[in-house]
N, C-alpha and C positions, 0 to 999 in steps of 0.2 A: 351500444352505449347511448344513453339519452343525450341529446345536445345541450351543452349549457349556456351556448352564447345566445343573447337576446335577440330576436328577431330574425332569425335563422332557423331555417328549418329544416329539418334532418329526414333524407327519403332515405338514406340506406345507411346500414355500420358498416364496416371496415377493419376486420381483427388485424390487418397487416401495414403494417411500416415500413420504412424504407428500413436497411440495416444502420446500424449505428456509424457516424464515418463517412456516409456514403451519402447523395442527395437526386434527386429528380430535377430536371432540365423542364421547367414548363414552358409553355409557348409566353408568358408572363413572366415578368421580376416577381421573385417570393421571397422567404426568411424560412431556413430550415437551422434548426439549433443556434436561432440567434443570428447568424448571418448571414447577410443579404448574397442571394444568387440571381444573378442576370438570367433575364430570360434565355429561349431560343434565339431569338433575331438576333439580340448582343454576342453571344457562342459563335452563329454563322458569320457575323462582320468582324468577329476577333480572327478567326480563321481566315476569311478573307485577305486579311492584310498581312497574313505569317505568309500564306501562299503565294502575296504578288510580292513582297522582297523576297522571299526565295526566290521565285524567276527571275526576278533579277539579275540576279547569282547564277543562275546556271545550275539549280540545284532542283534535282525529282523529287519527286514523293515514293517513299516505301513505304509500306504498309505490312508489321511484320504480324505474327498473331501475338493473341494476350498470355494462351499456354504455352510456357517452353518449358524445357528439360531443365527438370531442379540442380544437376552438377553444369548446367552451360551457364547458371546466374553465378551459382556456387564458384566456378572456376574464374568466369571472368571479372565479377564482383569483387572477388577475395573472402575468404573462406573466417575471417578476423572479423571483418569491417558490423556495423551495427545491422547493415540489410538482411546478410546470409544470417547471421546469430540470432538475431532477434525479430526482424521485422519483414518474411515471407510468410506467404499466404501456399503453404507448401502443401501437397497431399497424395495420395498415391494408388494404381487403378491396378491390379494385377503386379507385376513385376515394373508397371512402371510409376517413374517419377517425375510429378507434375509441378508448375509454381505458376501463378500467377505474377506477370513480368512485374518485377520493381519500377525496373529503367528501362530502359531502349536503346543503348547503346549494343551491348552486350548482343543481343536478338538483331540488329544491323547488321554487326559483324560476322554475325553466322548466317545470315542472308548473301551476304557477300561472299562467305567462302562455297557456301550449299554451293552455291549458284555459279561459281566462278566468273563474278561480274570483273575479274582483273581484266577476263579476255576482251571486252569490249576497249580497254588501252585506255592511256589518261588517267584522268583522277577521275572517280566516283564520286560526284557533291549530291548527296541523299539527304532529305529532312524526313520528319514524320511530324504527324499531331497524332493524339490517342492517349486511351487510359491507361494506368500506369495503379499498381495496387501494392501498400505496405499497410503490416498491420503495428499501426503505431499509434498511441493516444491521440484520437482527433482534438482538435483543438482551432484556433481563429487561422483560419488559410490552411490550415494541413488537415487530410483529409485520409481514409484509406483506401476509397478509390479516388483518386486525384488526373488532373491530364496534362500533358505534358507536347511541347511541342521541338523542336532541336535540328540541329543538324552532323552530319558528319561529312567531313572531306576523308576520302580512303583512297591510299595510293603515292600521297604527297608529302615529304619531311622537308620541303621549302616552309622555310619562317613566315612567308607569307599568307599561305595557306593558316597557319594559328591567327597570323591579326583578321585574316577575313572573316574567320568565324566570329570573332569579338566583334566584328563591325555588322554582321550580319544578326546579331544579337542589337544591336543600339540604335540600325534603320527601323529595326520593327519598333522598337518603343516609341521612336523620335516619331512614325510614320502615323503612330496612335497618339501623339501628341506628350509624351511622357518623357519629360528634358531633363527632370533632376534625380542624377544619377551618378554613380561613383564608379569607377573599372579599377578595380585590383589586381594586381597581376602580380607572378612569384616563377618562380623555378625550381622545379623540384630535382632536376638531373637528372642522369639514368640511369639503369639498374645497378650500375659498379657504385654512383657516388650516396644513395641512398644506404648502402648498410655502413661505410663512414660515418656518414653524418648521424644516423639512428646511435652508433654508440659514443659517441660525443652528446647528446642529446640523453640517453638512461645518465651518462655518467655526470651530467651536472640534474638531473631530476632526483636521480635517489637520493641521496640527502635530504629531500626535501618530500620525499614521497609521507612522510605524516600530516602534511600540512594540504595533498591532494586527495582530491574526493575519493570517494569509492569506484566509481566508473574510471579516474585516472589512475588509481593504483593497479588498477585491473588491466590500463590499457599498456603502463608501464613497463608490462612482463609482456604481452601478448603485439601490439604494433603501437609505440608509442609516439609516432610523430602523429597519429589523431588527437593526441594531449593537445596540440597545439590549436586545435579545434575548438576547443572550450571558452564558454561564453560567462565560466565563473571568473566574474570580474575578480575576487581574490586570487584563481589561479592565473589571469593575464597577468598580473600584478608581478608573480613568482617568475612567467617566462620573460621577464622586461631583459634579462642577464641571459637567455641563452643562448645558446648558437645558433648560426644561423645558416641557413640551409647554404644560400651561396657562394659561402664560402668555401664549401665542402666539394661544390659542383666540377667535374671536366672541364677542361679547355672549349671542347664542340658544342659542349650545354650554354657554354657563356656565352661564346662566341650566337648561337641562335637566341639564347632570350636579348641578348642586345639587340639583335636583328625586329627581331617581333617589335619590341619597347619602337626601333627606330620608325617601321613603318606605322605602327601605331599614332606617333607622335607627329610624322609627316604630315598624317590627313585632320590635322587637328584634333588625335582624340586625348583627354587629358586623362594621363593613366597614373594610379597612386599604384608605387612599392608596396608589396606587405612581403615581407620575410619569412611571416607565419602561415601563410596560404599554404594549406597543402591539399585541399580537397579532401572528402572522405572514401574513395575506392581506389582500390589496390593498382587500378590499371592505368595510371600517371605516371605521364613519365615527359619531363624537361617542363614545359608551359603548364601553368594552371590559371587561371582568372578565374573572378565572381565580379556581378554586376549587380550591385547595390543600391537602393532607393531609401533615403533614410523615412520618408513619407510611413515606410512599412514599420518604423520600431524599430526594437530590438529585434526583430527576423525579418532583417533588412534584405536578403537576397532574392536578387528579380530572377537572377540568369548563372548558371556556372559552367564549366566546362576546362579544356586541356586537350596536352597530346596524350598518346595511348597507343606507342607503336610496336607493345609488347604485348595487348591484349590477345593479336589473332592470332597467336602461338601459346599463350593461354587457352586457348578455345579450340585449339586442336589440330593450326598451321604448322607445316614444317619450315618455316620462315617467318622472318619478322614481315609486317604489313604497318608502313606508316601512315598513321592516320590523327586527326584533330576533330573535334568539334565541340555541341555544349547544349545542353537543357535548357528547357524552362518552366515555369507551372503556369499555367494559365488561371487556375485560382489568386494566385499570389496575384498576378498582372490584374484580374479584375480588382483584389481589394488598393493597388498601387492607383490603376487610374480613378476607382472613386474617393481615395484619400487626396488627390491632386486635382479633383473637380472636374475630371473631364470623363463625358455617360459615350457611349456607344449607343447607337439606334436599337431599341427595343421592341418594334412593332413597324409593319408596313403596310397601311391602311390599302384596301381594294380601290380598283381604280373607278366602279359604279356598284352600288346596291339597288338592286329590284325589289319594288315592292309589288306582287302579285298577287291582285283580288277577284276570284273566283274562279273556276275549274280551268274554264280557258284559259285565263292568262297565266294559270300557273304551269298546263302546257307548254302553251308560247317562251313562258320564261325558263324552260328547261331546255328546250333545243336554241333558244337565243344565245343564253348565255355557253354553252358548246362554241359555239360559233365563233364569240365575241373569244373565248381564251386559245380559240386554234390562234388568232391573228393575236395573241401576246396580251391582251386585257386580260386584269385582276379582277374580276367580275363576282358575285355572290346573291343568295339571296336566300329570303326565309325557309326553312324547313317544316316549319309546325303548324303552316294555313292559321299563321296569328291575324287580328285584325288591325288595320292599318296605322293605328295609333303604336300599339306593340313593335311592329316593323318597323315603322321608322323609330321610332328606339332604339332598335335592334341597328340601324345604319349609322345613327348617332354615335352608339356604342364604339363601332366600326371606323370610326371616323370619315365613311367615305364622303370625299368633295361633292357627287353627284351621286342624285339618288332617280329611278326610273320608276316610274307609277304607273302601273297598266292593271286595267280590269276588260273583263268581258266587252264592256261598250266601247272601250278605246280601239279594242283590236278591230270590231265591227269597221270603225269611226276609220281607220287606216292610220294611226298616230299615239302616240305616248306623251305622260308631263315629265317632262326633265327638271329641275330641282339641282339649284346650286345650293350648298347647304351653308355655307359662309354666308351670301346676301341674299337668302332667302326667294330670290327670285328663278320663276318657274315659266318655260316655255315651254308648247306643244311642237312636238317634232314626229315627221312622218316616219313610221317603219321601217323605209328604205335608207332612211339619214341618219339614224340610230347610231351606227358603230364610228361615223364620220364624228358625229356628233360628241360620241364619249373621248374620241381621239384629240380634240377639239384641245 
């Protein structure tokens, strides 16, 4: 295709796109459909700081794969919820069946049994970072392949173990600078007190099922405590009268969400009730939280998560496995801290640019710089035998603070111009002084 921007010139077409949903990671900030994507260097320092508060913690890195078995999402997801029904990325290769992972929880927990990491004793504190793929209309922060960073504690049904995970959710934001934030917290009980509550719950909604949308009339028969999900400001309206989950709860459900609330509240974290918390997948059970930024809108959430100590018998335990932890999107968390004014490093300028003018020095300047990065210098330099107006452009570009000037007669001469590029001033420096020099 012909280019039509001005002053731009077009060396090659390109029939292919990225897929719709999905975006490229440049070494630069770009705009793909409209919103803004941080470079690579921002990606690596956002990672950076998920991985030193998890040390923190005490918590590994897993790394599970992206294809897993379409009935391990199917089973531990729940077979209802909006993921399995509508939004996998599912397909199938012979007799087998594939999905590209939604979530990460689910793929933990069967790393955990694969492997039988119970044997190593203790609790399991595992994170991940990685992509994560539904196919759900893209739109501002949701993505179809999206990345996701989390953790899981497996092994643990002390209450303290749920407020850690909430806290280890609020170090990383507070750690990136990100203060204004809301903790939701709820209880959803456990398996005995949910089918309770669900028909207390049909029996004050049906009456009123004409006045709910289409997706809640639908969810009404099929798992209706996701009604309570709903961001139809008319249908919160409808649930202001319903029931409420904890009232419905066990004595041992109560007894730990008080516990969670208590330590929560110890370390100063300020936690708002909500009643209607229920999370969207099947695999909750007692705690739930979300960690909200109103910065974000109306698709306020930064961070969510809960217990889940009924998952690894879902996914094919002959025992229950209790375990806590919680997500995050890392898209979300970019568009949170540039809606709160605070950038991540984008670029990290070399520590000298070479300018190398003629055959020799461009020698010189290929076994130099070798040299200079064994002993840890960011070192670079021209590729395309430009002329020396060109190059330094090129190191301007670059931003680098020093810039090395050598031609044929310098190397003759035993010395090089070094070039502060802030004050402009330039001293001759012997061969041997060179790397002292750039250390300088």
């Amino acid at each position: 295709m012909p280019c039509r921007k001005p002053k731009t010139i077009c060396l090659m077409s390109n029939p292919f796109r990225n897929i719709t949903g999905t975006f490229d990671v440049l070494p630069d900030p770009q705009s793909s459909g409209g919103d803004a994507i941080a470079g690579s260097r921002a990606w690596q320092e956002l990672e950076a700081v998920i991985r030193r508060v998890m040390h923190r913690y005490g918590a590994r890195e897993i790394r599970t794969p992206i294809l897993e078995p379409t009935e391990l999402i199917a089973r531990g997801v729940g077979q209802l919820t909006d993921i399995v029904s509508k939004e996998m990325f599912a397909f199938e290769r012979g007799d087998t069946h594939y999905v590209l992972r939604p979530e990460v929880t689910a793929p933990v927990m069967r790393a955990y049994l694969q492997h039988n990491l119970e044997q190593l004793g203790g609790v399991q504190r595992l994170f991940y970072i990685g992509p994560c793929f539904r196919a759900e209309r893209p739109q501002k922060g949701r993505y179809r392949q999206f990345h996701q960073f989390g953790a899981e504690f497996i092994g643990a049904d002390d209450p303290r173990a749920d407020a850690e995970t909430v806290l280890m959710a609020i170090d990383i934001y507070r750690e990136l600078g990100l203060t204004d934030f809301t903790v939701r917290i709820n209880s959803i009980g456990d398996a005995a007190s949910r089918p309770r509550y669900r028909e207390a719950l049909v029996e004050f909604l049906t009456p009123l099922a004409d006045q709910l949308s289409d997706i809640s009339r639908q969810r009404l028969e099929s798992n209706p405590m996701r009604i309570l999900d709903t961001k139809s400001e008319k249908e919160r309206a409808l649930l202001l009268g319903a029931p409420i989950i904890t009232d419905y709860i066990d004595d041992e459900s109560r007894a730990h969400y008080e516990a969670v609330k208590a330590h929560l509240t110890a370390v100063g974290v300020d936690i708002e009730e909500d009643p209607f918390l229920v999370r969207g997948l099947d695999y909750y059970t007692r705690t739930a939280f979300e960690i909200d930024s109103p910065v974000l809108g109306a698709q306020s959430t930064l961070a969510g998560g809960g217990r889940y100590d009924l998952l690894a018998e879902d996914v094919g335990s002959k025992k229950p496995v209790p375990a806590v932890g919680f997500a995050a999107g890392m898209e979300r968390l970019f568009l949170a801290l540039s809606a709160a004014g605070t950038t991540l490093p984008e670029y990290e300028a070399p520590d000298i640019f070479v300018v190398a003018l003629g055959d020799a020095a461009a020698e010189w300047t290929f076994s130099a710089v070798h040299d200079w990065r064994s002993s840890g210098i960011r070192a670079v330099y021209d590729l395309k035998g430009r002329s020396m107006k060109a190059q330094m452009r090129e190191a301007n570009r670059q931003q680098a603070p020093k810039v090395i000037i050598v031609g044929d007669a310098e190397l003759e001469a035993g010395h090089v111009a070094v070039k502060d590029m802030e004050s402009g001033e330039q001293v001759m420096v012997p061969l041997d002084q060179i790397k002292a020099c750039i250390l300088d």
